[in-house]
SEMI-458946 format. One record per residue (C-alpha): residue in one letter; residue number from 1; x, y, z. Coordinates in Angstrom, 1 decimal. Layout:
SEMI-458946
<node 'A'; NUM; <X; Y; Z>>
...
This chain:
SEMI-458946
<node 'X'; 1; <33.5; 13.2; 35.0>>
<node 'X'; 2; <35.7; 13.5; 32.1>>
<node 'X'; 3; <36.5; 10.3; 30.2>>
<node 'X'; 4; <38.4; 8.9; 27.7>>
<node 'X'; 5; <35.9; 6.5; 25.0>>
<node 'X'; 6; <37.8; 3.4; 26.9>>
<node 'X'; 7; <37.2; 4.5; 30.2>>
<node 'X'; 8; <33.5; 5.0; 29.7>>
<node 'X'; 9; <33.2; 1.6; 27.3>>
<node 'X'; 10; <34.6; 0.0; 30.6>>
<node 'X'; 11; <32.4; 1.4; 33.0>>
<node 'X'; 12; <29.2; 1.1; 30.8>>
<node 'X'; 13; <30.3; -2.8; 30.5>>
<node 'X'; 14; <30.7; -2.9; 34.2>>
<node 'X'; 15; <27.4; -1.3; 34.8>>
<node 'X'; 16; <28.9; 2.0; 36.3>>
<node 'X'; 17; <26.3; 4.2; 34.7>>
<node 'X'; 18; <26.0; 8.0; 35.1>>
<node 'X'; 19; <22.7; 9.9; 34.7>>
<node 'X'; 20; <24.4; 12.3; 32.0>>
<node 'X'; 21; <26.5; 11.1; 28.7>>
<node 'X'; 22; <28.0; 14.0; 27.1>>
<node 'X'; 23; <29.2; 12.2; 23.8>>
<node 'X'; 24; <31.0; 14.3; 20.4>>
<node 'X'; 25; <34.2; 14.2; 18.6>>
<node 'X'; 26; <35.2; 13.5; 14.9>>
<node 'X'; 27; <35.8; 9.5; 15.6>>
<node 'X'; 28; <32.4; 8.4; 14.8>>
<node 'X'; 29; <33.4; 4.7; 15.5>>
<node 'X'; 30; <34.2; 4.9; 19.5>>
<node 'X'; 31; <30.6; 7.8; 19.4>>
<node 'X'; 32; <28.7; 4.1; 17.7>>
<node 'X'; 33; <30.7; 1.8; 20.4>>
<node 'X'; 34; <29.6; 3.7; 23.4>>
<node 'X'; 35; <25.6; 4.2; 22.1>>
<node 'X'; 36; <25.9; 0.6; 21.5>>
<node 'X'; 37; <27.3; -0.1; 24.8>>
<node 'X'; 38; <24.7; 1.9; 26.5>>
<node 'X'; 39; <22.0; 0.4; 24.6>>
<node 'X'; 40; <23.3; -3.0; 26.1>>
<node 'X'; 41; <23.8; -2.0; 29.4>>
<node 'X'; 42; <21.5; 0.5; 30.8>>
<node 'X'; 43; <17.8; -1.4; 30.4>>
<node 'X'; 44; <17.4; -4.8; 30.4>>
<node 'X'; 45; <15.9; -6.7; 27.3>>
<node 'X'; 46; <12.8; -7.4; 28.4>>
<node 'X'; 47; <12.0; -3.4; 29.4>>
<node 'X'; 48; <13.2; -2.2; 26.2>>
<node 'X'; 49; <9.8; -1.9; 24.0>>
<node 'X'; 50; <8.4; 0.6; 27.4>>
<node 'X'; 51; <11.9; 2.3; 29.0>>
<node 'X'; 52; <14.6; 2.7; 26.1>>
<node 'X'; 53; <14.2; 5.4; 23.5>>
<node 'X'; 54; <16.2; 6.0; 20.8>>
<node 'X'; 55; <16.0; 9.4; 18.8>>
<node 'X'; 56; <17.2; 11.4; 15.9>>
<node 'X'; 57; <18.5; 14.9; 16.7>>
<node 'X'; 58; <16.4; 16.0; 13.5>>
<node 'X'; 59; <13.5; 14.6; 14.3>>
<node 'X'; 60; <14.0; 15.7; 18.1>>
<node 'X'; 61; <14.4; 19.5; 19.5>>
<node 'X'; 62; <15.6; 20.3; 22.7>>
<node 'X'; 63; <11.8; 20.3; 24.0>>
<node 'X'; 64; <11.5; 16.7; 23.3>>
<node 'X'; 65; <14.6; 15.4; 24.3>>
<node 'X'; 66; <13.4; 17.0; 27.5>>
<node 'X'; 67; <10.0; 15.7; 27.4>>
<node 'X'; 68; <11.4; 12.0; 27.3>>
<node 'X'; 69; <14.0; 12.7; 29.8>>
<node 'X'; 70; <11.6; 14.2; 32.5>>
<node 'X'; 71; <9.6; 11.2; 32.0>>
<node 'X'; 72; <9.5; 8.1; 34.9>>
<node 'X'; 73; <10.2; 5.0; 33.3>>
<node 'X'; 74; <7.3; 2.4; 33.5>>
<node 'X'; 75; <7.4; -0.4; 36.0>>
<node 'X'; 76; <11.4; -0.5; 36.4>>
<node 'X'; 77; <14.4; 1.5; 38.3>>
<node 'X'; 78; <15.6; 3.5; 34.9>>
<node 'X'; 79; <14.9; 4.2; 31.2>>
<node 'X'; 80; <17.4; 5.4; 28.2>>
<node 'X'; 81; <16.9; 8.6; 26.4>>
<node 'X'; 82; <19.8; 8.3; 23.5>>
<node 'X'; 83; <20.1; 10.4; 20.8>>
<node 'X'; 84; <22.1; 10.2; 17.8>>
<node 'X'; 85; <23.1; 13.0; 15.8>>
<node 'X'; 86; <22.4; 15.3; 18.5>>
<node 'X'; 87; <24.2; 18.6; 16.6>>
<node 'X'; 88; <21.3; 18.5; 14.0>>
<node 'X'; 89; <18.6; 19.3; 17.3>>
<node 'X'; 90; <17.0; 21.9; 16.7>>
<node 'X'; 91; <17.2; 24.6; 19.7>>
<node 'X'; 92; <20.6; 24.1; 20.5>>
<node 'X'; 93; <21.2; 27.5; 19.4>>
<node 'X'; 94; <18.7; 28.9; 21.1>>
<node 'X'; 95; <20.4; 30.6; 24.6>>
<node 'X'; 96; <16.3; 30.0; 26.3>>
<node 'X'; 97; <16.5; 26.5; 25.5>>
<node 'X'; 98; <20.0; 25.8; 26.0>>
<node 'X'; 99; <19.8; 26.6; 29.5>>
<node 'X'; 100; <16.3; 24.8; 29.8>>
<node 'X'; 101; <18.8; 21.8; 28.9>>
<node 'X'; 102; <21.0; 23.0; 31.3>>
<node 'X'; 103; <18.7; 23.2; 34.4>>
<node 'X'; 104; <17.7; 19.7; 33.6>>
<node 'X'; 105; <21.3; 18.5; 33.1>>
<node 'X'; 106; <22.0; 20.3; 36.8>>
<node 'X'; 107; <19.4; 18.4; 38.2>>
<node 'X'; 108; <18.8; 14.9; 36.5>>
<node 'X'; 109; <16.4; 12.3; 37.1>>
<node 'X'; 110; <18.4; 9.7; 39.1>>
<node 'X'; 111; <15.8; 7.2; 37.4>>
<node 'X'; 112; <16.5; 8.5; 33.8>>
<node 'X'; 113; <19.8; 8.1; 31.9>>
<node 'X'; 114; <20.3; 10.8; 29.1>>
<node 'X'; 115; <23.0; 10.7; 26.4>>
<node 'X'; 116; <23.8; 12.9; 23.9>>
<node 'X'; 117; <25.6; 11.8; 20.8>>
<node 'X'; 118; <27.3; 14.4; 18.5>>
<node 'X'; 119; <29.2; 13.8; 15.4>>
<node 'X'; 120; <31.6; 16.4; 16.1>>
<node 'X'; 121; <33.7; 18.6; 17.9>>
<node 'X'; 122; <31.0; 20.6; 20.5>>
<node 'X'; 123; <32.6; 23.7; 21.3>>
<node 'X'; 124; <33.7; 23.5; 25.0>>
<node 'X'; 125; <33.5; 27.3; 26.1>>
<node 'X'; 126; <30.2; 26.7; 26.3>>
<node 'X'; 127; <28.8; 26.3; 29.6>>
<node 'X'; 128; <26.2; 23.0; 28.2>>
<node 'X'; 129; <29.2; 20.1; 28.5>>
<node 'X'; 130; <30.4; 21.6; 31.3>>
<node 'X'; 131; <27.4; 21.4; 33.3>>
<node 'X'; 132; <27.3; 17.2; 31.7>>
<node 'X'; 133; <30.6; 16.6; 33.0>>
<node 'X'; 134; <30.0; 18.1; 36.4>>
<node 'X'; 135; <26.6; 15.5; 36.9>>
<node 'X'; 136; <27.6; 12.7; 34.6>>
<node 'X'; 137; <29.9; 12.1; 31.8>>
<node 'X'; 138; <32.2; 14.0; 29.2>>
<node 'X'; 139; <33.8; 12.1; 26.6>>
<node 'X'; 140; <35.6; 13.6; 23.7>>
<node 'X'; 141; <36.0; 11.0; 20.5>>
<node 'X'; 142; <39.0; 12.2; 18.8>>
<node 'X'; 143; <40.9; 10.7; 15.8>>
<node 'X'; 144; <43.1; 8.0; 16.2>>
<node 'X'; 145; <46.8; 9.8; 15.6>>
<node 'X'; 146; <49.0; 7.5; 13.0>>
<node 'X'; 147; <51.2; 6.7; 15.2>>
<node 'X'; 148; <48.5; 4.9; 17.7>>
<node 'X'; 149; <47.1; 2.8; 15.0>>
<node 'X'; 150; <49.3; -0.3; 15.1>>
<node 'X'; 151; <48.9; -0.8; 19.2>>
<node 'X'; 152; <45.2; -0.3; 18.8>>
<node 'X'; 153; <45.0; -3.2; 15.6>>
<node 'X'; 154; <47.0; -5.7; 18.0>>
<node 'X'; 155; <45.1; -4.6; 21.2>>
<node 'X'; 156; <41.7; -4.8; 19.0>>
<node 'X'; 157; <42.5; -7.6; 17.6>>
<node 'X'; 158; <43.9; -9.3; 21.1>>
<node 'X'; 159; <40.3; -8.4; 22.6>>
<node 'X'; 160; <39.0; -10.7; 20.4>>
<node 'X'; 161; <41.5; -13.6; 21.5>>
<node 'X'; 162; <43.2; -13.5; 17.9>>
<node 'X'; 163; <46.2; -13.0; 17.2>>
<node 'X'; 164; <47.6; -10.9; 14.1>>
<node 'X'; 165; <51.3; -10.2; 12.4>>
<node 'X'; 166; <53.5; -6.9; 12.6>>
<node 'X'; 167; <53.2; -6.8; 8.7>>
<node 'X'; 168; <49.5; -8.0; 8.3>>
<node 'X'; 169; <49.3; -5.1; 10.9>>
<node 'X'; 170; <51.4; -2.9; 8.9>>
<node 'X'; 171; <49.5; -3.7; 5.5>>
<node 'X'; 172; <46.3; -2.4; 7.5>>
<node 'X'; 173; <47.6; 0.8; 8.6>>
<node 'X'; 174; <49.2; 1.5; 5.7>>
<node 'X'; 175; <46.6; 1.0; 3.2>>
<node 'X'; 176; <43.4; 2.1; 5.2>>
<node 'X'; 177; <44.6; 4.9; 7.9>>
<node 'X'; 178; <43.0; 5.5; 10.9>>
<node 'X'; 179; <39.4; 4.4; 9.9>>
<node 'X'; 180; <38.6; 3.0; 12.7>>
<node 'X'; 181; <35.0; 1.5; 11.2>>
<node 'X'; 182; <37.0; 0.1; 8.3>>
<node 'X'; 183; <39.8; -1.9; 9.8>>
<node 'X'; 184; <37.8; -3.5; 12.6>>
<node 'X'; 185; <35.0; -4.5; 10.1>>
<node 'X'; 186; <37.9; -5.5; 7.9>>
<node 'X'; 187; <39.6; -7.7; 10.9>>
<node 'X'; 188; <36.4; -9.0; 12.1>>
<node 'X'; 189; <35.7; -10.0; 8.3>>
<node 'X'; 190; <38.9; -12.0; 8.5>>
<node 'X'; 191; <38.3; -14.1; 11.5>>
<node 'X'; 192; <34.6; -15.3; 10.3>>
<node 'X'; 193; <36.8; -17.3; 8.0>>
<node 'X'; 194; <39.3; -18.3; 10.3>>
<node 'X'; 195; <40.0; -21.1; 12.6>>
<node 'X'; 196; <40.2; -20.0; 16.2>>
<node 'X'; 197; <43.7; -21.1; 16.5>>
<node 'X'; 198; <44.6; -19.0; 12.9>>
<node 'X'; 199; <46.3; -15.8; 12.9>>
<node 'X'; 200; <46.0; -13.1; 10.5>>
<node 'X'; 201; <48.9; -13.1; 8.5>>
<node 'X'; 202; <49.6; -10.8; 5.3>>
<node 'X'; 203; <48.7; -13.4; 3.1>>
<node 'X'; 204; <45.3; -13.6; 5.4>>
<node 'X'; 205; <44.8; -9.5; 4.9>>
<node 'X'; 206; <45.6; -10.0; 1.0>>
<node 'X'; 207; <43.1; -12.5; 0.5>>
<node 'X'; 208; <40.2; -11.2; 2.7>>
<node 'X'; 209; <40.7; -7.3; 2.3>>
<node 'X'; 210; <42.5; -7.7; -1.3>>
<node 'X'; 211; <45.3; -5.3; -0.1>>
<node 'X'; 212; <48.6; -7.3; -2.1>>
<node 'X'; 213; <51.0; -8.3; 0.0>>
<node 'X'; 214; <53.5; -7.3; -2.6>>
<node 'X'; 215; <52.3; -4.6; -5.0>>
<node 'X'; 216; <50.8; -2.1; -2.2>>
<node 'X'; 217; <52.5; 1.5; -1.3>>
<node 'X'; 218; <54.0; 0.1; 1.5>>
<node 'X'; 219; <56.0; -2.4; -0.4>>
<node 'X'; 220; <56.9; 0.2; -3.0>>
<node 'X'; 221; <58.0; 1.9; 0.2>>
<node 'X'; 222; <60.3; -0.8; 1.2>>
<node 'X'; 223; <61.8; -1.2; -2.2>>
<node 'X'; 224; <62.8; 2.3; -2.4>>
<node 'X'; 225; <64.6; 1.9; 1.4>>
<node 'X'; 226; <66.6; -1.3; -0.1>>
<node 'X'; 227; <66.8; 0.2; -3.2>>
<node 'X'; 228; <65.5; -2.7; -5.5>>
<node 'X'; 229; <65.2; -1.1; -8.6>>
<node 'X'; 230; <63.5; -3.8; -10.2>>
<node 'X'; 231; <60.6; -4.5; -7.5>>
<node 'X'; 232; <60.2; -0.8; -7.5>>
<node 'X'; 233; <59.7; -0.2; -10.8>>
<node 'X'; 234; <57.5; -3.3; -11.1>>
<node 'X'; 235; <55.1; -1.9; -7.7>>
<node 'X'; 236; <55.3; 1.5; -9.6>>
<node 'X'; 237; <54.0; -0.3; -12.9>>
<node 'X'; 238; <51.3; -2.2; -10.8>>
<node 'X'; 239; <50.1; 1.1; -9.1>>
<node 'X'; 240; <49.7; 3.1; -11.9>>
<node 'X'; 241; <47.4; 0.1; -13.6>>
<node 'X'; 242; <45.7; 0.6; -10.3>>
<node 'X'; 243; <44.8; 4.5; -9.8>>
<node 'X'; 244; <41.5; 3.3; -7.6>>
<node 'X'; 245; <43.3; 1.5; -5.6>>
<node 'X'; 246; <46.1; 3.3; -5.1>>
<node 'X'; 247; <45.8; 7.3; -6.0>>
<node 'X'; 248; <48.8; 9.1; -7.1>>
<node 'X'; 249; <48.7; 11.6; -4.3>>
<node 'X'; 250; <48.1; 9.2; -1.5>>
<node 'X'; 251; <51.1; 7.2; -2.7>>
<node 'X'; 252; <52.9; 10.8; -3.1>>
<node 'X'; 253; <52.1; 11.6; 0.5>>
<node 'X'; 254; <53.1; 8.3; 2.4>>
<node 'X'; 255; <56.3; 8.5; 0.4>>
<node 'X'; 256; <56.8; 12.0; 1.4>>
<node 'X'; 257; <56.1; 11.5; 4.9>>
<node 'X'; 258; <58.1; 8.9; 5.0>>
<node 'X'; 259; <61.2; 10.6; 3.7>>
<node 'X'; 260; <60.8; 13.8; 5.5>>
<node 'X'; 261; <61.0; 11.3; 9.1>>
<node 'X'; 262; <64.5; 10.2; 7.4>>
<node 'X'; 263; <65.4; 13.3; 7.4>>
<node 'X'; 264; <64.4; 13.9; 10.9>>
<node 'X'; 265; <66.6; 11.1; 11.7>>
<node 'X'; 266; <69.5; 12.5; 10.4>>
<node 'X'; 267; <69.6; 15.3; 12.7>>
<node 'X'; 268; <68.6; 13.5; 15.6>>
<node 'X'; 269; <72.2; 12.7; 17.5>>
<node 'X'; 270; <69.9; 10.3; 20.1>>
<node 'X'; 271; <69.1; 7.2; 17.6>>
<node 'X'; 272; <67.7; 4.9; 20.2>>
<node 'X'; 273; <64.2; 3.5; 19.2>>
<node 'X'; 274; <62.6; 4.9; 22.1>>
<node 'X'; 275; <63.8; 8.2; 21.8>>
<node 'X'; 276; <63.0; 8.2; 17.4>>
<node 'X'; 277; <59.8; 6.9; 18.3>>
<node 'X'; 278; <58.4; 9.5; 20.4>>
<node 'X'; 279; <60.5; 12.2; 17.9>>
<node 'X'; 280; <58.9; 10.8; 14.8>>
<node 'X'; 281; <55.3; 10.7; 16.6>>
<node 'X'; 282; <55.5; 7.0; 15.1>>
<node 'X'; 283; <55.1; 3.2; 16.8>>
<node 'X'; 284; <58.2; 1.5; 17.9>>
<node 'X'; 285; <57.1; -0.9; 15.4>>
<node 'X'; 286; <58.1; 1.1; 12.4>>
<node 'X'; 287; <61.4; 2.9; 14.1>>
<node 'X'; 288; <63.4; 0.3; 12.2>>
<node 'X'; 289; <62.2; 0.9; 8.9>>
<node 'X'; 290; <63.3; 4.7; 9.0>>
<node 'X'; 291; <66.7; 3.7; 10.3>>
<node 'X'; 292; <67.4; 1.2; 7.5>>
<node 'X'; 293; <66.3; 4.2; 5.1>>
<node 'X'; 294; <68.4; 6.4; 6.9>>
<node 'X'; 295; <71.5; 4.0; 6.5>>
<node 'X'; 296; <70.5; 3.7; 2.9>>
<node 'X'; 297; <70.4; 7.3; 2.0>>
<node 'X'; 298; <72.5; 9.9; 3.0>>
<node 'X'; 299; <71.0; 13.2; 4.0>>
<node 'X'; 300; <71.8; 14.8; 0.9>>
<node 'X'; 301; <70.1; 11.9; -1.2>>
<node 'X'; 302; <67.0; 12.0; 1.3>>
<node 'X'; 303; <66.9; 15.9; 0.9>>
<node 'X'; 304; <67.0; 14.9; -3.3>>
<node 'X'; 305; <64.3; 12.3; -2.8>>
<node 'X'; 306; <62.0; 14.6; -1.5>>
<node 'X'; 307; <62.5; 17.2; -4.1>>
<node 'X'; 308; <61.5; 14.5; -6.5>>
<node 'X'; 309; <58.9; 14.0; -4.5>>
<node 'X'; 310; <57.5; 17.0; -4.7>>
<node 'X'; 311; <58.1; 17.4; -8.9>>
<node 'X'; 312; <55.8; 14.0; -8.9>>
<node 'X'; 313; <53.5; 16.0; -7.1>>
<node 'X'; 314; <53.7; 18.7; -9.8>>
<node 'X'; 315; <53.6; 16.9; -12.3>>
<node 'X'; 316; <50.2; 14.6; -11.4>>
<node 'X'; 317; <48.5; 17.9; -11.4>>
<node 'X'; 318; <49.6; 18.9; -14.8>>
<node 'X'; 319; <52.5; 21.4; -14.2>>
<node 'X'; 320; <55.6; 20.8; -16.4>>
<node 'X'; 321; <54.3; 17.3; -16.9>>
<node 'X'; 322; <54.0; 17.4; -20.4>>
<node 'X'; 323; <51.9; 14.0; -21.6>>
<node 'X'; 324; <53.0; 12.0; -18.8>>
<node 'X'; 325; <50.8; 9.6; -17.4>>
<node 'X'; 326; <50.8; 8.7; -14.0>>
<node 'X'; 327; <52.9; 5.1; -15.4>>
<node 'X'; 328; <55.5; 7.3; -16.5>>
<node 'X'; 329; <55.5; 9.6; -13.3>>
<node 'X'; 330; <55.8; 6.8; -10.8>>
<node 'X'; 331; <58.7; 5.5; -13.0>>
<node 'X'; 332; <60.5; 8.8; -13.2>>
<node 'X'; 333; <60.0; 9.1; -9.6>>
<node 'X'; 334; <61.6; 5.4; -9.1>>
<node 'X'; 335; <65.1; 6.7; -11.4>>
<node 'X'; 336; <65.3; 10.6; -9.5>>
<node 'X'; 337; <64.7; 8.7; -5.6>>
<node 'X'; 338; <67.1; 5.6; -6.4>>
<node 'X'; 339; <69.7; 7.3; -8.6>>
């Protein structure tokens, strides 16, 4: 069975468990969700200490995972065999004990539930998942795409019976990207000092997270799409103070992605949110932002913004830059984008 890491978190919750848990990808936060769920679900508290097993793949070859999983549990229907990190097993390499894994996995113990966690992409054309998916379960983690990220903070945050704003939302995304780990400990942070009946607002986000509500890149952003030449240049001022919190060429690249969508809209003749949205490979949520650019600048002046841009870019690595510091780039930046 292939699966997405929602499917099999609902059917692990529901106590639909498979004999085989084929578990990799590059989003380590849904690989920790569904080992927690499965360490919840498959063996009840109290047979824990004799039936549930928890290992390390480099601590734990092929022969030992199979040892474990081969094993009858002790005085109950099933036991867990779950192991974490399972690219670092040693043996996996090996073609002998690769299929030794295989046989098993083509013939598991209905009493034994065996998952495999890898941090990482496993390479499919071999014939190891395959044999997983046919008997049990496949599920690939892969990296939330940008675009996905706003949904999944309201839908997280919904799960929990909060509620949260489009820009405390926005401020989130913006600032922390699609780490997964980060924003849900960052959102669950929040509500341990809210009221049940509070929502997270962007005031809530600055004060918890300390992400500014008005000097982050996502506000500089803003000021450049209504060009406000005096917030901007105050945000630039503020950002260059704070090169930790707010690297030059992050800043450089959310500006520049932004600017090259403005562009896109420009030659899109179909400028209906629904249809930008799914050009741009963005939420509907942020669809009006690029349009208000888009009526701000003119093609011409967007295709100039991103040449400055990219001479920012230049010049935070030291080329033609002279002695500017990153104070005086940002500001240069501000005149050559709004001018």
């Amino acid at each position: 069975m292939n699966l997405t890491p929602d499917q099999a978190l609902k059917e692990i919750r529901q106590k639909k468990i498979y004999p085989l848990y084929f578990i990799h990808g590059n989003e380590p936060y849904y690989i920790d969700k569904l080992a927690e769920a499965l360490e919840k679900a498959v063996v009840p508290e109290s047979e824990k200490s004799f039936n549930q097993f928890v290992l390390f793949g480099k601590d734990a070859d092929v022969g030992t995972i199979l040892n474990n999983a081969r094993r009858f549990p002790f005085m109950a229907d099933r036991q867990l065999i779950l192991v974490k990190e399972a690219q670092q097993s040693s043996g996996l390499d090996s073609k002998d004990k690769s299929v030794m894994l295989e046989d098993y996995a083509a013939r598991p113990l209905s009493s034994t539930v065996l998952a495999l966690c890898f941090q990482g992409n496993f390479d499919m054309r071999k014939s190891l998942p395959k044999v997983f998916e046919k008997n049990g379960a496949l599920i690939q983690c892969k990296k939330m795409y940008d675009n996905k990220l706003p949904d999944w903070v309201g839908e997280y945050t919904r799960t929990l019976g909060a509620k949260i704003s489009i820009k405390a939302i926005q401020m989130l995304v913006e600032n922390i990207g699609n780490d997964l780990k980060r924003i849900t400990s960052e959102i669950d942070k929040m509500l341990l000092n809210l009221s049940a009946s509070e929502e997270i607002t962007a005031g809530v986000v600055e004060k918890y997270v300390g992400i500014s509500k008005e000097y982050n890149v996502f506000e500089f952003q803003k000021a450049l799409t209504q060009r406000d030449v005096l917030k901007a240049n105050k945000i630039a001022i503020y950002l260059a103070a704070n090169p930790k919190d707010n690297p030059l060429p992050q800043v450089l690249i959310i500006l520049y992605n932004f600017f090259s969508k403005v562009l896109v809209i420009h030659g899109t003749q179909d400028k209906s949110e629904g249809h930008l949205a799914s050009v741009l490979g963005v939420s509907p949520f942020f669809v009006k932002d690029y349009l208000s650019a888009a009526r701000q600048y003119s093609l011409n002046h967007v295709a100039k913004a991103i040449k400055a841009i990219r001479h920012a870019d230049n010049a935070s690595k030291g080329i033609e830059s002279g002695s500017m510091d990153e104070s005086a780039i940002l500001k240069e930046l501000v005149f050559n984008i709004l001018h």
